[in-house]
LOFIGU-700174 format. One line per 10 residues: number of its first residue (from 1); their letters; for each residue x, y, z of N, C-alpha, C. Coordinates in steps of 0.1 Angstrom, whole numbers, m for minus. Atoms other than C-alpha are relative to their C-alpha. Layout:
LOFIGU-700174
NUM = A = X:Y:Z:X:Y:Z:X:Y:Z ~ ...
end
This chain:
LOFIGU-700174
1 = XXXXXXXXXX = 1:m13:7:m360:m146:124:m9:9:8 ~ 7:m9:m6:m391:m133:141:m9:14:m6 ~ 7:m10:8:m418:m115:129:1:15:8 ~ m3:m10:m3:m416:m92:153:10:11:m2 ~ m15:0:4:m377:m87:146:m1:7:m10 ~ m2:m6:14:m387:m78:112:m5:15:2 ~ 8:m18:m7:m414:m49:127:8:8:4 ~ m10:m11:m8:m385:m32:149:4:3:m13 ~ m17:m4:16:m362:m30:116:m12:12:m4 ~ 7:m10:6:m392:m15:102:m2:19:0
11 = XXXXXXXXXX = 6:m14:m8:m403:11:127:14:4:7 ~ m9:m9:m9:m375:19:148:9:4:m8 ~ m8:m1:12:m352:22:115:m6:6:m7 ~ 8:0:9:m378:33:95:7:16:m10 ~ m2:m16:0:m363:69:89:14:m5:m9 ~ m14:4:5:m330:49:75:m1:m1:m21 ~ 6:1:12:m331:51:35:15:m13:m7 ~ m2:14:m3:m328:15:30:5:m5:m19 ~ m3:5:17:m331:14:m13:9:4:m5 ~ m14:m3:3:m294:22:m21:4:m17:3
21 = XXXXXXXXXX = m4:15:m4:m284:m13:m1:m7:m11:m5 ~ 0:6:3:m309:m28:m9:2:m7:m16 ~ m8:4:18:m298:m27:m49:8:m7:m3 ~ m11:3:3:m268:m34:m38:0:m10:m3 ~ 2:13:m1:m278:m66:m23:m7:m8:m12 ~ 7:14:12:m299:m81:m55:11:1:m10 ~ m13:7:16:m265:m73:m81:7:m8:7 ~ m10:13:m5:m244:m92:m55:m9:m15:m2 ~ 7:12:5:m273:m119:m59:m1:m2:m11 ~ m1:1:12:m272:m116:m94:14:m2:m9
31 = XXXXXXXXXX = m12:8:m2:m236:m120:m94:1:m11:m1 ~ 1:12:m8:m238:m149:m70:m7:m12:m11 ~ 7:13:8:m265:m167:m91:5:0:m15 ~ m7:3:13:m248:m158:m128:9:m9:2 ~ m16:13:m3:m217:m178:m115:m6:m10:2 ~ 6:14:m5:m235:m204:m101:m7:m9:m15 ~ 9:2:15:m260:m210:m135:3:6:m10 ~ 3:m7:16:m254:m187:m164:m8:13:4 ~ 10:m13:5:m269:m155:m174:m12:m3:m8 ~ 13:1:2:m299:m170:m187:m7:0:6
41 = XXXXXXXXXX = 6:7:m13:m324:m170:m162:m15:m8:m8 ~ 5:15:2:m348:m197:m185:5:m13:5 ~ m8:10:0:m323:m218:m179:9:1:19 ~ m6:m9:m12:m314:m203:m140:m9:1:12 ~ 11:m2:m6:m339:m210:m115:6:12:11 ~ m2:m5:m15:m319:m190:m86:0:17:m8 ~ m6:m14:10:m313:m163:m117:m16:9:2 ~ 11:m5:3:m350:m158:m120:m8:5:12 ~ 4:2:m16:m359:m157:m82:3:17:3 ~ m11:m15:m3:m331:m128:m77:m7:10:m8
51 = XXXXXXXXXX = 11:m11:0:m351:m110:m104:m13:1:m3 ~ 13:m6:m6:m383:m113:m96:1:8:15 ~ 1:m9:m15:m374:m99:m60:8:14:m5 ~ m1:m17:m1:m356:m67:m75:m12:4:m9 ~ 9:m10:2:m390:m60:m94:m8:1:10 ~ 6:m4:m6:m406:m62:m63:5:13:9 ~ m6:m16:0:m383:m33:m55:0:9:m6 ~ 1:m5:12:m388:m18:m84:15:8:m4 ~ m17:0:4:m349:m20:m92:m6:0:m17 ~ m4:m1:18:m348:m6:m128:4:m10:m6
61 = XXXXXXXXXX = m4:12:5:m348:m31:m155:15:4:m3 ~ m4:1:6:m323:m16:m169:20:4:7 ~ m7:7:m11:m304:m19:m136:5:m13:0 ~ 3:10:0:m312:m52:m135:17:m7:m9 ~ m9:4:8:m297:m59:m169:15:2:m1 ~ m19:m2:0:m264:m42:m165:7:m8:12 ~ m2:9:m10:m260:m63:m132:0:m12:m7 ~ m3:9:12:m261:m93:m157:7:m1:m5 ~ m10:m6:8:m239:m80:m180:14:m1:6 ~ m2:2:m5:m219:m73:m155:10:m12:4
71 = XXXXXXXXXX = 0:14:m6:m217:m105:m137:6:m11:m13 ~ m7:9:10:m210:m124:m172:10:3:m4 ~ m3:m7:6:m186:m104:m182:19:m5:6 ~ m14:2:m6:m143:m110:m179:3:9:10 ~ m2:m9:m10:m130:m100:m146:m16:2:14 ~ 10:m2:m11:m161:m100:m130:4:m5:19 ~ m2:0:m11:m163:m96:m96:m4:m16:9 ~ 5:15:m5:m164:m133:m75:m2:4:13 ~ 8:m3:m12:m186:m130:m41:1:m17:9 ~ 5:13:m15:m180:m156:m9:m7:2:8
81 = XXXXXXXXXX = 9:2:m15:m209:m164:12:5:m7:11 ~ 0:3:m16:m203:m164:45:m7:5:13 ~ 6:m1:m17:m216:m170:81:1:4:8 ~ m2:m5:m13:m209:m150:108:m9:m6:11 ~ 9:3:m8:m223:m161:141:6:9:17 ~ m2:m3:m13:m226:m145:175:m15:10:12 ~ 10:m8:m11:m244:m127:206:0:14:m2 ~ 0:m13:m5:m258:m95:207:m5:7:13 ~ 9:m2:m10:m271:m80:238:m5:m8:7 ~ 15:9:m11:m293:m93:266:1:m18:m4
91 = XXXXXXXXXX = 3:13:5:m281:m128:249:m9:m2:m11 ~ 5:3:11:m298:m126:218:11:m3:m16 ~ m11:5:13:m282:m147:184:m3:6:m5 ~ m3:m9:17:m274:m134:154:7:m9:m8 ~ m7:7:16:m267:m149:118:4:10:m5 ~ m3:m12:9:m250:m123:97:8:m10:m14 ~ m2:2:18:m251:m135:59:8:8:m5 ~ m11:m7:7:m223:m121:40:0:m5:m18 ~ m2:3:16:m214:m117:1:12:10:m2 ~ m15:m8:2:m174:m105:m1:5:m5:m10
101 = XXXXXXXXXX = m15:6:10:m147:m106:m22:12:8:5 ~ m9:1:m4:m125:m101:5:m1:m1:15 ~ 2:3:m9:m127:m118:35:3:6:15 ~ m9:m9:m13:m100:m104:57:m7:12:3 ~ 4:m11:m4:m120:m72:56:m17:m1:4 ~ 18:4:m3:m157:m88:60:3:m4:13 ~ 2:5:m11:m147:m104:91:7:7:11 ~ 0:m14:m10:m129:m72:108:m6:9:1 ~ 9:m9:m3:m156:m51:103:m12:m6:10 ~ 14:5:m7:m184:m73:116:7:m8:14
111 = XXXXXXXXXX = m2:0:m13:m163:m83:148:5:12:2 ~ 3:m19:m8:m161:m43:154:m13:6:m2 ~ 14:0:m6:m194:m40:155:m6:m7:8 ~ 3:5:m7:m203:m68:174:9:5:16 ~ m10:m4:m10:m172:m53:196:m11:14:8 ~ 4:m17:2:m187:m16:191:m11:0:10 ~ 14:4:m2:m223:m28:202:m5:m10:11 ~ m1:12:m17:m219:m48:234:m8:m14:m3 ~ 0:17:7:m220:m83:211:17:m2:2 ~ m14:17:1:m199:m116:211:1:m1:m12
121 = XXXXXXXXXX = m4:8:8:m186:m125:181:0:m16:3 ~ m5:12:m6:m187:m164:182:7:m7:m10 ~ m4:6:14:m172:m189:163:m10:m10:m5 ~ 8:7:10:m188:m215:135:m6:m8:10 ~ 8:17:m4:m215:m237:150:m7:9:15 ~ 9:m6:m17:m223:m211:186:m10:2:1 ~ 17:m1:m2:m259:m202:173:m6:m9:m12 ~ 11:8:6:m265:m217:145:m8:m12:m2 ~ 10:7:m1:m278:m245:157:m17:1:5 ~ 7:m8:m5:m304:m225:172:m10:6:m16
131 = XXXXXXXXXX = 6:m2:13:m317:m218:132:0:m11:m7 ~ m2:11:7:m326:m237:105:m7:12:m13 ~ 2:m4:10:m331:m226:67:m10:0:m6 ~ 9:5:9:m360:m226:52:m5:9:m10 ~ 3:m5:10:m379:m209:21:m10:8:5 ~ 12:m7:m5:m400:m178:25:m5:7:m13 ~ 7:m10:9:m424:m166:2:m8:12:3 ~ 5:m16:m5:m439:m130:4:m13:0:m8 ~ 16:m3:10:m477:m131:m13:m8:12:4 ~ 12:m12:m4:m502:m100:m13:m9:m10:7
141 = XXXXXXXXXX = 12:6:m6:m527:m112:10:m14:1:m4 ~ 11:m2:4:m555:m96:m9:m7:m7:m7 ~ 6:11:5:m580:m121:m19:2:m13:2 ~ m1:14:m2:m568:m150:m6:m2:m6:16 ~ 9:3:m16:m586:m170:24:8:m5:3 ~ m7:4:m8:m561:m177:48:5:m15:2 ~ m9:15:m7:m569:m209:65:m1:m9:m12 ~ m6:4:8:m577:m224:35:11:m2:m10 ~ m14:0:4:m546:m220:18:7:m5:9 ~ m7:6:m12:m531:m229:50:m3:m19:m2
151 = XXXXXXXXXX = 2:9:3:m545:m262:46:3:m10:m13 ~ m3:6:11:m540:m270:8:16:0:1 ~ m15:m1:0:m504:m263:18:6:m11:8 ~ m11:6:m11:m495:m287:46:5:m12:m10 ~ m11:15:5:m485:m314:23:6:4:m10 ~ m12:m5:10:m466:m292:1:12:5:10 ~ m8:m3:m9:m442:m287:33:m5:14:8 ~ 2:m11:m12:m456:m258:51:1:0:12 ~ m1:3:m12:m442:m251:81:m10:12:9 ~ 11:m11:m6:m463:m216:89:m1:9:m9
161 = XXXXXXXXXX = 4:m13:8:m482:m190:74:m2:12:10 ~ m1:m7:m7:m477:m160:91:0:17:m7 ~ m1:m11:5:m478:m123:88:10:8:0 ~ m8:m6:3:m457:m98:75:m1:14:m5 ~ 5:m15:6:m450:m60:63:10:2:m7 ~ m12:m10:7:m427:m41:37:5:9:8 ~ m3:m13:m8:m406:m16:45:m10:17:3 ~ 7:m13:4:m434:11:36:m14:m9:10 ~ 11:8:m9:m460:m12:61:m8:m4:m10 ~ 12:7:7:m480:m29:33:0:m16:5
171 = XXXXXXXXXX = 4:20:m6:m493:m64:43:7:m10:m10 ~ m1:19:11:m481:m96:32:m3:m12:7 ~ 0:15:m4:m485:m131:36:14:m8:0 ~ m9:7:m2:m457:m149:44:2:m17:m1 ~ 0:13:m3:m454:m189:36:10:m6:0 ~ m16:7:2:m425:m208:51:m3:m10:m5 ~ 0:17:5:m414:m241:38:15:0:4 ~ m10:7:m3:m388:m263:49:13:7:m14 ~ m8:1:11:m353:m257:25:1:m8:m11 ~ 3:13:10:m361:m290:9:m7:4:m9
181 = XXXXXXXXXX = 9:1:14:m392:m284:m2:m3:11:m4 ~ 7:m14:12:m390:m251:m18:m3:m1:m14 ~ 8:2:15:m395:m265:m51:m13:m6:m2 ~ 15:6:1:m426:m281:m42:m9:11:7 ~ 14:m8:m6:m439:m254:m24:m2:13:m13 ~ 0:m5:7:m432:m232:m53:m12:m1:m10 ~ 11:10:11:m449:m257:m80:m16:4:12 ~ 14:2:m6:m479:m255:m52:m1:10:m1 ~ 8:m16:m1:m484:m217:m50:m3:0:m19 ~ 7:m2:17:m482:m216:m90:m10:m12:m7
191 = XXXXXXXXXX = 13:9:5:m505:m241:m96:m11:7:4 ~ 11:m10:2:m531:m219:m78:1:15:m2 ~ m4:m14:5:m520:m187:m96:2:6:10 ~ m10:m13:m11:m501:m172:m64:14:4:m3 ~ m11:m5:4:m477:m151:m78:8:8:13 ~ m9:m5:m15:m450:m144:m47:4:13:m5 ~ m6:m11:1:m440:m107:m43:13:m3:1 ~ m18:2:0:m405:m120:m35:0:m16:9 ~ m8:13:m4:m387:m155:m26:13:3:4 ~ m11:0:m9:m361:m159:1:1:m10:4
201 = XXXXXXXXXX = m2:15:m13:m342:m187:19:7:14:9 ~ m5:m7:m14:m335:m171:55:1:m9:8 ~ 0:13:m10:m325:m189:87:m10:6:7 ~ 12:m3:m8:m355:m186:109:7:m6:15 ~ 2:3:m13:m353:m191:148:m10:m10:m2 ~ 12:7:m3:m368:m219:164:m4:m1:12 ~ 5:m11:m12:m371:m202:196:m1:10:1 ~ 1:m17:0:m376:m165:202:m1:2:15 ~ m1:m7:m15:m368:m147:230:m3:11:0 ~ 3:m9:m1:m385:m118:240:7:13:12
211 = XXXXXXXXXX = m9:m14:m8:m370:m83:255:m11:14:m2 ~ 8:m15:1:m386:m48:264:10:7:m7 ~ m5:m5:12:m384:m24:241:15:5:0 ~ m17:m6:0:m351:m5:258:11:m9:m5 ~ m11:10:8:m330:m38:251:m5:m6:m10 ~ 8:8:17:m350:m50:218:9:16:m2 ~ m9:m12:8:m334:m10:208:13:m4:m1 ~ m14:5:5:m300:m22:216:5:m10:m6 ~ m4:8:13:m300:m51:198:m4:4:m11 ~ 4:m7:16:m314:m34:168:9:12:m5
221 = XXXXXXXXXX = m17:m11:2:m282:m6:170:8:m12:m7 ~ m11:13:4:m261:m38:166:m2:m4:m16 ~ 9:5:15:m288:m51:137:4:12:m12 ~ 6:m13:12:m291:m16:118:21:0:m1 ~ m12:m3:2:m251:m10:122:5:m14:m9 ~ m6:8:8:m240:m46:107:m6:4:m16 ~ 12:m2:12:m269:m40:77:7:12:m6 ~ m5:m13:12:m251:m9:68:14:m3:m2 ~ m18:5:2:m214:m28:64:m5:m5:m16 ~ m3:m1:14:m216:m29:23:2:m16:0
231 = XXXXXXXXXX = m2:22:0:m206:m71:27:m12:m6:8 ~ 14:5:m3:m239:m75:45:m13:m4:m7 ~ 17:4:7:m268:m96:28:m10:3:11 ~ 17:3:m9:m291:m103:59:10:m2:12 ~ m4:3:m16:m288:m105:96:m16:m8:8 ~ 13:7:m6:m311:m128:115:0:m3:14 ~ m2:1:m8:m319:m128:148:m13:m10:12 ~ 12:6:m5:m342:m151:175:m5:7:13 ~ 9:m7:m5:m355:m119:190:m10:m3:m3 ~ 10:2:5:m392:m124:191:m6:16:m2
end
């Protein structure tokens, strides 16, 4: 992923008005997770996740609800996740996360961009071994001592605590964990009352490769252009 990776989106995109998509992306999650579990989210762990991260958007409840509604409802709309994988630029990977309900058209758009944007399309398996999945939680960093917490964490799976920003540059704290143990790192942050601003599984890099800024811009053309294809959840890349 790249913390860095996430900063370019920020700043060199910053001008891009991002809270339309991102809406889009928590009802197709809220879709995704009603099918999966139910429309309860007591009863819904993935239900409840989904919204707690559109109040940290501050996605209308009453948004929210009708995305529920929605989603339970006959006829609803059914969403396939899928993986894209390929090269952009200078040799930098890319994941592009998908949520369609119609394939044939998810996977001609995002090999004309990759076309468009002087990327490879690859096929299944070309980068992603190059990532691995894991759980990211988003915490306010205010009040809480770093390395300690760093410490009470390694045996709840922590693989790094690291820094992070919103789209509007406010600080966060960021704590990966393995995909396994997101339920135990979960249980571990609420046991010391750390309420996450938002929970994500992303594929993280486990190498980064770094580029000057002229080719880190061209892969971020590539990045900002897939992100605005309507069937795009996330794009991940092991730019550093």
């Amino acid at each position: 992923m790249g913390r860095a990776f996430e900063k370019r989106k920020h700043t060199i995109f910053a001008r891009m008005d991002r809270v339309g998509k991102q809406f889009a992306k928590i009802s197709k999650d809220i879709a995704i997770a009603v099918k999966s579990g139910g429309s309860n989210p007591d009863g819904n762990p993935s239900l409840r996740r989904v919204i707690q991260n559109a109040r940290a958007l501050n996605m209308p409840k009453d948004k929210v609800d009708s995305a529920i509604k929605k989603a339970s409802g006959q006829g609803a709309t059914s969403y396939d996740v899928v993986l894209y994988e390929g090269y952009a630029p200078h040799g930098i990977a890319l994941l592009v996360e998908t949520a369609t309900d119609n394939v044939t058209r998810t996977v001609a758009n995002v090999r004309h961009a990759f076309k468009a944007f002087g990327g490879n399309m690859g096929t299944t398996g070309s980068v992603g071994f190059m990532f691995e999945r894991h759980g990211v939680f988003r915490l306010d960093p205010e009040g809480i001592d770093r390395e300690a917490l760093e410490l009470e964490l390694i045996d709840h799976g922590l693989v790094s605590l690291d820094d992070g920003e919103t789209d509007k540059g406010e600080k966060q704290l960021l704590v990966v964990c393995a995909f396994n143990d997101f339920g135990t790192m979960a249980s571990a942050l609420e046991a010391r009352k750390l309420a996450a601003v938002s929970t994500e599984f992303e594929y993280v890099a486990q190498t980064l490769t770094e580029l000057p800024e002229d080719k880190a811009t061209e892969v971020m053309e590539l990045v900002a252009r897939l992100e605005s294809d309507d069937d795009v959840q996330n794009v991940y890349s092991n730019m550093g």
